[in-house]
Wavefront OBJ file of the C-alpha trace (Angstrom):
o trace
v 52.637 3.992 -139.902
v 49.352 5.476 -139.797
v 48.779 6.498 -135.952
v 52.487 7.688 -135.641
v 51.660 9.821 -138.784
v 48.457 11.171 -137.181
v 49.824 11.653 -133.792
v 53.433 13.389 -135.206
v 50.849 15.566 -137.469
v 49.254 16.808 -133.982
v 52.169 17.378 -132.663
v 53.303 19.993 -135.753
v 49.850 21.668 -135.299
v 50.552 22.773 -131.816
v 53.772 23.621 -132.499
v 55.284 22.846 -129.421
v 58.619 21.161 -130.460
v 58.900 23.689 -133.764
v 63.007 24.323 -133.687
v 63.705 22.413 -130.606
v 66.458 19.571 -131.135
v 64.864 15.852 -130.904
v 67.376 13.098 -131.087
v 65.998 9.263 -131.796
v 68.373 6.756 -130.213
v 66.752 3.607 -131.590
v 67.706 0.631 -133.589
v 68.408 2.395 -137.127
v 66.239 0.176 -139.964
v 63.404 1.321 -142.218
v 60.858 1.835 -139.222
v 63.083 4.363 -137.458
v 63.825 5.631 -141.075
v 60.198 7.032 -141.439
v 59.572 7.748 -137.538
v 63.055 10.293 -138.187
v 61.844 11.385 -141.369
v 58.114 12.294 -140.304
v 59.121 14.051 -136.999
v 61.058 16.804 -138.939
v 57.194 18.028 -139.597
v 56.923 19.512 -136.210
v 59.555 21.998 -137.404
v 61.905 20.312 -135.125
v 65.942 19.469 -135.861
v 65.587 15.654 -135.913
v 69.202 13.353 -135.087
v 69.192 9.875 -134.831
v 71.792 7.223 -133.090
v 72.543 3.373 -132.464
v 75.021 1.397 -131.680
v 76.885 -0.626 -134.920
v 74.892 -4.183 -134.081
v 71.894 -2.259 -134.156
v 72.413 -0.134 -137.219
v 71.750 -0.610 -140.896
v 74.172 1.270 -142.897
v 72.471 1.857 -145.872
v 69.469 3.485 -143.769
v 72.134 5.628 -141.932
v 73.211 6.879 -145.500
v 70.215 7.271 -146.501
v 69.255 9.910 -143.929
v 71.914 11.815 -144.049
v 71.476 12.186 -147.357
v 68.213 13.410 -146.619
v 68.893 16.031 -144.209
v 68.970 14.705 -140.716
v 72.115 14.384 -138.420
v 73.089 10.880 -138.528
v 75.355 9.549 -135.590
v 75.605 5.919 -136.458
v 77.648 4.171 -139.435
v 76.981 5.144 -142.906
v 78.958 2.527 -144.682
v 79.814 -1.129 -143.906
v 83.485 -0.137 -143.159
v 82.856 1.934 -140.358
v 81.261 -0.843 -138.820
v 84.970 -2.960 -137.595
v 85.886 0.598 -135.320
v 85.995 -0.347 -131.935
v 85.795 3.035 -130.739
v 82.639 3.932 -132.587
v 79.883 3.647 -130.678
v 81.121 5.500 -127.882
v 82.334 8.064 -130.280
v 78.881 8.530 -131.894
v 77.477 8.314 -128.789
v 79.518 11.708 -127.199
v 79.143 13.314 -130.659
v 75.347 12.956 -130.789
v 74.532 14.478 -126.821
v 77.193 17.111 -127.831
v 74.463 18.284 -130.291
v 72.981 19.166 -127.650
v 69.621 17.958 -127.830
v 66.552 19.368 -125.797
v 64.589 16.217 -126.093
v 65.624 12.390 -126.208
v 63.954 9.468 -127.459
v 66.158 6.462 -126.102
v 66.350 3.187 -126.071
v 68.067 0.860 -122.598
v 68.469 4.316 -121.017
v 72.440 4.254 -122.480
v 72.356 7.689 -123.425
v 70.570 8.628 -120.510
v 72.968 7.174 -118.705
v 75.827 8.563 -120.089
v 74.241 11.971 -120.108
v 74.639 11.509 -116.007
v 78.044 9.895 -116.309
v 80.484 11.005 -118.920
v 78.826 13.671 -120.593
v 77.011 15.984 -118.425
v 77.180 18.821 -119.959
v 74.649 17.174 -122.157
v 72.047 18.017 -118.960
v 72.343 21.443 -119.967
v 70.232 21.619 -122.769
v 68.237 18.478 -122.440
v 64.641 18.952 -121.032
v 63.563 15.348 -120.881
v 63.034 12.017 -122.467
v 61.141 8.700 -123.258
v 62.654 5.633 -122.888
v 61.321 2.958 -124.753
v 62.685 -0.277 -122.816
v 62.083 -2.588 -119.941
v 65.624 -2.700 -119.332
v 65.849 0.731 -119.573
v 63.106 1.531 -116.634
v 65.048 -0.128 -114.203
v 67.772 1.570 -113.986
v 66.329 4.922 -114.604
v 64.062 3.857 -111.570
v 67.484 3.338 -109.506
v 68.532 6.606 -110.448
v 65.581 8.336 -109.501
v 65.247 6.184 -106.074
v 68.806 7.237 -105.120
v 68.135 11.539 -106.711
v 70.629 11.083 -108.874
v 68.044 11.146 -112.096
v 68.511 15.213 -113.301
v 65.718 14.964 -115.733
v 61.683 14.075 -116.206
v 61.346 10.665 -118.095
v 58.680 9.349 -119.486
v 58.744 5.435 -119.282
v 57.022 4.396 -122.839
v 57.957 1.222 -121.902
v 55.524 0.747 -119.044
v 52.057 2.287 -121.496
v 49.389 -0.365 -122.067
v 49.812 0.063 -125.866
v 53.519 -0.993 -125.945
v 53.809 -3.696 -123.972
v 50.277 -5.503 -124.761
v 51.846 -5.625 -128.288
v 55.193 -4.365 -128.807
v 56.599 -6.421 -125.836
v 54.005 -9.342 -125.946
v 53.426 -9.567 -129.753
v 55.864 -8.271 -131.426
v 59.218 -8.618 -129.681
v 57.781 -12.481 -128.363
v 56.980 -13.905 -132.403
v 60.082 -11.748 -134.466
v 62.523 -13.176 -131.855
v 61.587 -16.319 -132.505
v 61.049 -16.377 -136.213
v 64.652 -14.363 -136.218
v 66.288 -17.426 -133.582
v 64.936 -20.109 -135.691
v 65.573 -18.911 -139.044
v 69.262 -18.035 -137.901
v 69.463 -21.977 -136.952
v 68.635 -22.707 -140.361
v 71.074 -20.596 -141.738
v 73.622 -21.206 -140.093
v 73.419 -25.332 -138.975
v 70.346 -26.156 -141.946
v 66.980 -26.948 -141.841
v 67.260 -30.253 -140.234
v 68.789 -28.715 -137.091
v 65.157 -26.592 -136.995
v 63.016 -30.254 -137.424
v 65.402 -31.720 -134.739
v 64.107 -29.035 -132.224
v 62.416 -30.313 -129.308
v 62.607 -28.722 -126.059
v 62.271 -25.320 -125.941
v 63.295 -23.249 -121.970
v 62.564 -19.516 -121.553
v 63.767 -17.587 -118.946
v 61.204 -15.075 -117.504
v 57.403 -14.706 -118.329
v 57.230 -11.556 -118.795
v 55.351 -9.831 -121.311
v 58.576 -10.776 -124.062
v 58.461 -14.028 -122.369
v 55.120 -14.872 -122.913
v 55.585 -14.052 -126.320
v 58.390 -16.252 -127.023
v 56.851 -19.206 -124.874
v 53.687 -19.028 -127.181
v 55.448 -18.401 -130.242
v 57.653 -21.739 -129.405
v 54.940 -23.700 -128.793
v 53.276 -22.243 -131.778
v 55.946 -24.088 -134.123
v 55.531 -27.344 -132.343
v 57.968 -26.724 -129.554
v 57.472 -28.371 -126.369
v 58.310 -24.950 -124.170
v 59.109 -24.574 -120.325
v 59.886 -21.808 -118.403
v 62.391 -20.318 -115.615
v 60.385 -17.707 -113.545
v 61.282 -16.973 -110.034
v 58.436 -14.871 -109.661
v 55.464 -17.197 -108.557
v 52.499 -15.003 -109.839
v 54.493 -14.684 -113.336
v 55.009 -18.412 -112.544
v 51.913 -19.536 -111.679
v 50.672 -17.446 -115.211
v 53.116 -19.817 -117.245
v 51.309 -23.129 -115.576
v 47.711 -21.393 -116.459
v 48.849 -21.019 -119.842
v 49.831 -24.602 -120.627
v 53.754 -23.871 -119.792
v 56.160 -26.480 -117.592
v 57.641 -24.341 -114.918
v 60.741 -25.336 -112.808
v 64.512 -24.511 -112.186
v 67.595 -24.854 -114.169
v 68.782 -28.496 -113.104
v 65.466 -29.502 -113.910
v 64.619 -27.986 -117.013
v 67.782 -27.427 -119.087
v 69.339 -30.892 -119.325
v 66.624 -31.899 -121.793
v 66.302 -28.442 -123.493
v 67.458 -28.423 -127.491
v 66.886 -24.176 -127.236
v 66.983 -21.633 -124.631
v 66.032 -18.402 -124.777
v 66.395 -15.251 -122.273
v 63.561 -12.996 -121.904
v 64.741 -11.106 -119.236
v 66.364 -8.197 -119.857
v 68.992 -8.970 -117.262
v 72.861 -9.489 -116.869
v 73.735 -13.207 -116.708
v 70.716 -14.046 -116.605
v 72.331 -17.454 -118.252
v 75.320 -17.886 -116.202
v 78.340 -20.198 -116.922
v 76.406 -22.692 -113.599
v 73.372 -23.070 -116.020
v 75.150 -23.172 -119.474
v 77.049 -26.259 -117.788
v 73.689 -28.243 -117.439
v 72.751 -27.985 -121.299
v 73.662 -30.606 -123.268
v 76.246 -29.896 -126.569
v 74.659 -28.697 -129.507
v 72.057 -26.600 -127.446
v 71.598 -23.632 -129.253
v 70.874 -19.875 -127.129
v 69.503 -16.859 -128.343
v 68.575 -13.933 -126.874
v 65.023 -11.598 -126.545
v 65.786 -9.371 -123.721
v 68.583 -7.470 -125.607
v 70.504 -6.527 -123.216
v 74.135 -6.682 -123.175
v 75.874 -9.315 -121.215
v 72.790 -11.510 -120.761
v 73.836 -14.564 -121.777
v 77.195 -15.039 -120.225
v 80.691 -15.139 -122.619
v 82.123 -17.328 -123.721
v 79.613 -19.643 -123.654
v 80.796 -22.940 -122.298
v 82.016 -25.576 -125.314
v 79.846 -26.823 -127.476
v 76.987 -24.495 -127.058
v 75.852 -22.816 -129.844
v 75.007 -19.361 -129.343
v 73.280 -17.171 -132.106
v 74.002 -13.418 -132.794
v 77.061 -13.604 -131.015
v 74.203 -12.894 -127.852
v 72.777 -9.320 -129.156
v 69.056 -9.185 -129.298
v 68.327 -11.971 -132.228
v 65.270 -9.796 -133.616
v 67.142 -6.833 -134.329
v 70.418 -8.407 -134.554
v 70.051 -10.938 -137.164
v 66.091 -10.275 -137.873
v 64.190 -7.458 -139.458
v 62.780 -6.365 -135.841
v 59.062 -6.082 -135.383
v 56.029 -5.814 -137.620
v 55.374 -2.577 -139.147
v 51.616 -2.230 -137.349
v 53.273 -3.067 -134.249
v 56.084 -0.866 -134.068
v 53.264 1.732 -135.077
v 51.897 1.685 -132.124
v 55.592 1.685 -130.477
v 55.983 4.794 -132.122
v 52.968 6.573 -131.676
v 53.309 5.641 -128.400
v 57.274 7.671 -128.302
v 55.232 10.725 -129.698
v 52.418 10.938 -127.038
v 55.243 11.000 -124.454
v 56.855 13.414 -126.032
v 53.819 16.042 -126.349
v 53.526 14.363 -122.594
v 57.088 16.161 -122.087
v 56.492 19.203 -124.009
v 52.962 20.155 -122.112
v 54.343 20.093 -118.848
v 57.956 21.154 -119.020
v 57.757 24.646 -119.700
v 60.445 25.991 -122.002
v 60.510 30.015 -120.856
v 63.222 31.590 -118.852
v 61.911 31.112 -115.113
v 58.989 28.887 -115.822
v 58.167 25.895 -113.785
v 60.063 22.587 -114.971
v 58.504 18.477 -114.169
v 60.577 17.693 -111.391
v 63.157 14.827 -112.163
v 61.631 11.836 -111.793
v 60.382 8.462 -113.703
v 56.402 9.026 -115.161
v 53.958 7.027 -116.635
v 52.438 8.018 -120.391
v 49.124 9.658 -119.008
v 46.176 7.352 -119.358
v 44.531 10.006 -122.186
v 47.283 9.354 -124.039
v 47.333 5.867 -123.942
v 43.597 6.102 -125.062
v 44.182 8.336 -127.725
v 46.828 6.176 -129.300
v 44.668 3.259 -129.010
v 41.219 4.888 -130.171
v 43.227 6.360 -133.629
v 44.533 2.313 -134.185
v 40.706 0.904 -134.385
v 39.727 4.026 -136.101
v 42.992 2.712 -138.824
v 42.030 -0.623 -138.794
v 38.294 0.232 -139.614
v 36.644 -0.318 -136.345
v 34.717 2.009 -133.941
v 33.556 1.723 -130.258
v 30.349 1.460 -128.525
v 28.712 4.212 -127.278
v 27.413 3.745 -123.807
v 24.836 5.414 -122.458
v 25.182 8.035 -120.212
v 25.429 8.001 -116.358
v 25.290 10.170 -113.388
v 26.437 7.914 -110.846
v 30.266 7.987 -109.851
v 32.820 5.889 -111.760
v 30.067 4.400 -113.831
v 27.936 2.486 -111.166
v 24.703 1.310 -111.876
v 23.226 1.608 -107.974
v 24.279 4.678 -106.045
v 26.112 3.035 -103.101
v 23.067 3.034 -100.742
v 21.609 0.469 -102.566
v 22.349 -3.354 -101.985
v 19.930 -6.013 -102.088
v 19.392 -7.059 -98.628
v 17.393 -3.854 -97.211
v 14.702 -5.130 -95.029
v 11.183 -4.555 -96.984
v 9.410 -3.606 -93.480
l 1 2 3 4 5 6 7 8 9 10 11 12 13 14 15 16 17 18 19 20 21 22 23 24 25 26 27 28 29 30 31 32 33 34 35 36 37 38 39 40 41 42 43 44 45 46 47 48 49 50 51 52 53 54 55 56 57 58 59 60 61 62 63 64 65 66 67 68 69 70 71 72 73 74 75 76 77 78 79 80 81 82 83 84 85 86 87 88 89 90 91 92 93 94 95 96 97 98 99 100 101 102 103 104 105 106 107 108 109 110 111 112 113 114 115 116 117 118 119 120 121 122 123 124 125 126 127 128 129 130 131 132 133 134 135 136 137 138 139 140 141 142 143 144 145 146 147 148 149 150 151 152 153 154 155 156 157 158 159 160 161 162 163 164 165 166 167 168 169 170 171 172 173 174 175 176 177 178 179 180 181 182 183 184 185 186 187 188 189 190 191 192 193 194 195 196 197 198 199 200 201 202 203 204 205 206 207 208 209 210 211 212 213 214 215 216 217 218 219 220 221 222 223 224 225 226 227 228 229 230 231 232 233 234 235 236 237 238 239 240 241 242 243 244 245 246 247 248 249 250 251 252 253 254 255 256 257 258 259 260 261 262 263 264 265 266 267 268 269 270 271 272 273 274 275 276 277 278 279 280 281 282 283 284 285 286 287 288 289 290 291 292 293 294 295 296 297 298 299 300 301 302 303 304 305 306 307 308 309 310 311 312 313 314 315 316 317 318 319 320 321 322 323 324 325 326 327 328 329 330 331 332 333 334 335 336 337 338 339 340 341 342 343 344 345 346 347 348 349 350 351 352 353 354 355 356 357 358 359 360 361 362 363 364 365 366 367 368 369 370 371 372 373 374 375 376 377 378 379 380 381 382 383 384 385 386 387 388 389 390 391 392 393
């Protein structure tokens, strides 16, 4: 992961996180592997976390055999405790991390709840998730947010392509080759009619993905400019007693609870299969009525039961982590006394997002233009006097 690399490199020039404690809470697979691995160049104490359905245990191992704190399951057999998440999650904000890369705001969220003693040491944090923005922005709406965030989530160069891209095709190669597996190829060729709920940037990545493997694909969007997009881009829109009786698939892009309630699962015919993008927990609702066929038991299908997103994508994703976190680490100051970023929800600084985006076309071999230079304010070619009706006597 080339810009990650360059970006983390930065980062260990300056310094600036050299013996502070990071900790990654992100789905644990090869990707997060080398993000871990390369961020203990900055001199920093690097942990990682993740809930069992979103951990590899042979990547767990593998760290911690390598020298960073691993709070996640390291073998298979770990994986049937019901009381391990929550027990990683206490152990790994009792470490008492200064910085936090999360992921759904969880241990965020828990920080403020059931382990606030965590907010002692903690200095601040990019989260990496849609769904984890919204409640962080509740938080911070009702003052009960008790430390800066950075919302990754929201930069240009994750959700143009993390979001969009990435999360849209993998959750969709992942929900259609989990079909196969588990009902045979002939249950993929038998697939028709394809509903998505929400369009959204993961939306209108699944919707085109769909469509892109001969899907016929509609799409539930209360939101009438999101709506309105979907009928630009070639997309049915309309409610759930129109559109699900005929669907053969639905998928949730929403990132929000019962989003498929037990009303809407009732109007799908039996054998409909459901899968879910927005990854949240609780999305689809349980238990699905009979005869319904839901995949990976309703976790997010690309991480779930799929190898997550492309490498050059999640590049970006990550690179993207690390400019909010130099974000952080520039403007909360770390002496005794010095002057802190309030608490509150902010957006990766637009020189960041640039920066990240400018080193991924340098990688991939291309360069901009350079424009020529002007005096005139924000770029304008006419200084504001000047319109074309002036009277010529």
């Amino acid at each position: 992961m080339p810009v990650t690399a360059g970006l983390i490199s930065e980062l260990a020039e300056r310094g600036s996180i050299s013996g502070d404690r990071v900790l990654v809470s992100l789905v644990l697979e090869p990707k997060t592997a080398a993000l871990a691995l390369k961020l203990r160049d900055t001199g920093a104490k690097i942990a990682v976390f993740a809930s069992a359905s979103e951990t590899d245990p042979g990547i767990a191992a593998a760290l911690a055999d390598a020298g960073v704190y691993v709070f996640a399951a390291t073998d298979n057999a770990q994986l049937a405790d019901p009381e391990l998440d929550a027990d990683n999650a206490a152990a790994a904000l009792a470490w008492q991390p200064h910085w936090l890369v999360d992921d759904g705001a969880h241990l965020i969220r828990l920080a403020h709840t059931e382990a606030e003693a965590a907010l002692q040491t903690l200095r601040g944090a990019a989260e990496e998730t849609t769904s984890g923005i919204r409640p962080l922005n509740e938080m911070a709406s009702a003052g009960e947010l008790r430390m800066p965030v950075i919302a990754v989530n929201d930069a240009a160069t994750k959700t143009l392509f993390d979001n969009r891209v990435g999360t849209g095709e993998s959750c969709v190669i992942a929900t259609l080759d989990q079909i196969a597996q588990s009902h045979g190829c002939d249950a993929v060729r038998e697939l028709r009619q394809a509903v998505v709920y929400g369009y959204g940037p993961v939306g209108q990545g699944c919707a085109r993905a769909a469509r892109s493997f001969g899907l016929t694909v509609s799409v539930i969007e209360p939101d009438p400019v999101r709506a309105l997009s979907a009928v630009v881009d070639g997309f049915a829109v309309g409610g759930s007693a129109q559109l699900l009786p005929r669907a053969d698939l639905v998928i949730s892009a929403t990132g929000v609870w019962n989003t498929v309630g037990h009303a809407d699962q009732g109007l799908l015919r039996p054998g409909a299969f459901l899968s879910v993008a927005g990854g949240i927990d609780g999305e689809i609702a349980q238990p699905v009525a009979p005869g319904l066929r839901l995949l990976a038991d309703g976790g997010g299908i690309n991480y779930t039961a799929g190898e997550g997103n492309p490498l050059e994508v999640m590049d970006l994703s990550f690179a993207t982590q690390v400019a909010a976190l130099s974000q952080l680490t520039e403007t909360v100051k770390k002496g005794a006394g010095g002057e802190s970023l309030p608490p509150d929800v902010y957006p990766v600084n637009d020189a960041a997002v640039k920066r990240v985006a400018s080193m991924a076309l340098r990688v991939y071999g291309y360069s901009l233009p350079q424009l020529p230079a002007t005096e005139r304010v924000g770029g304008a070619a006419q200084h504001w006097r000047v319109h074309r009706y002036k009277k010529t006597n």
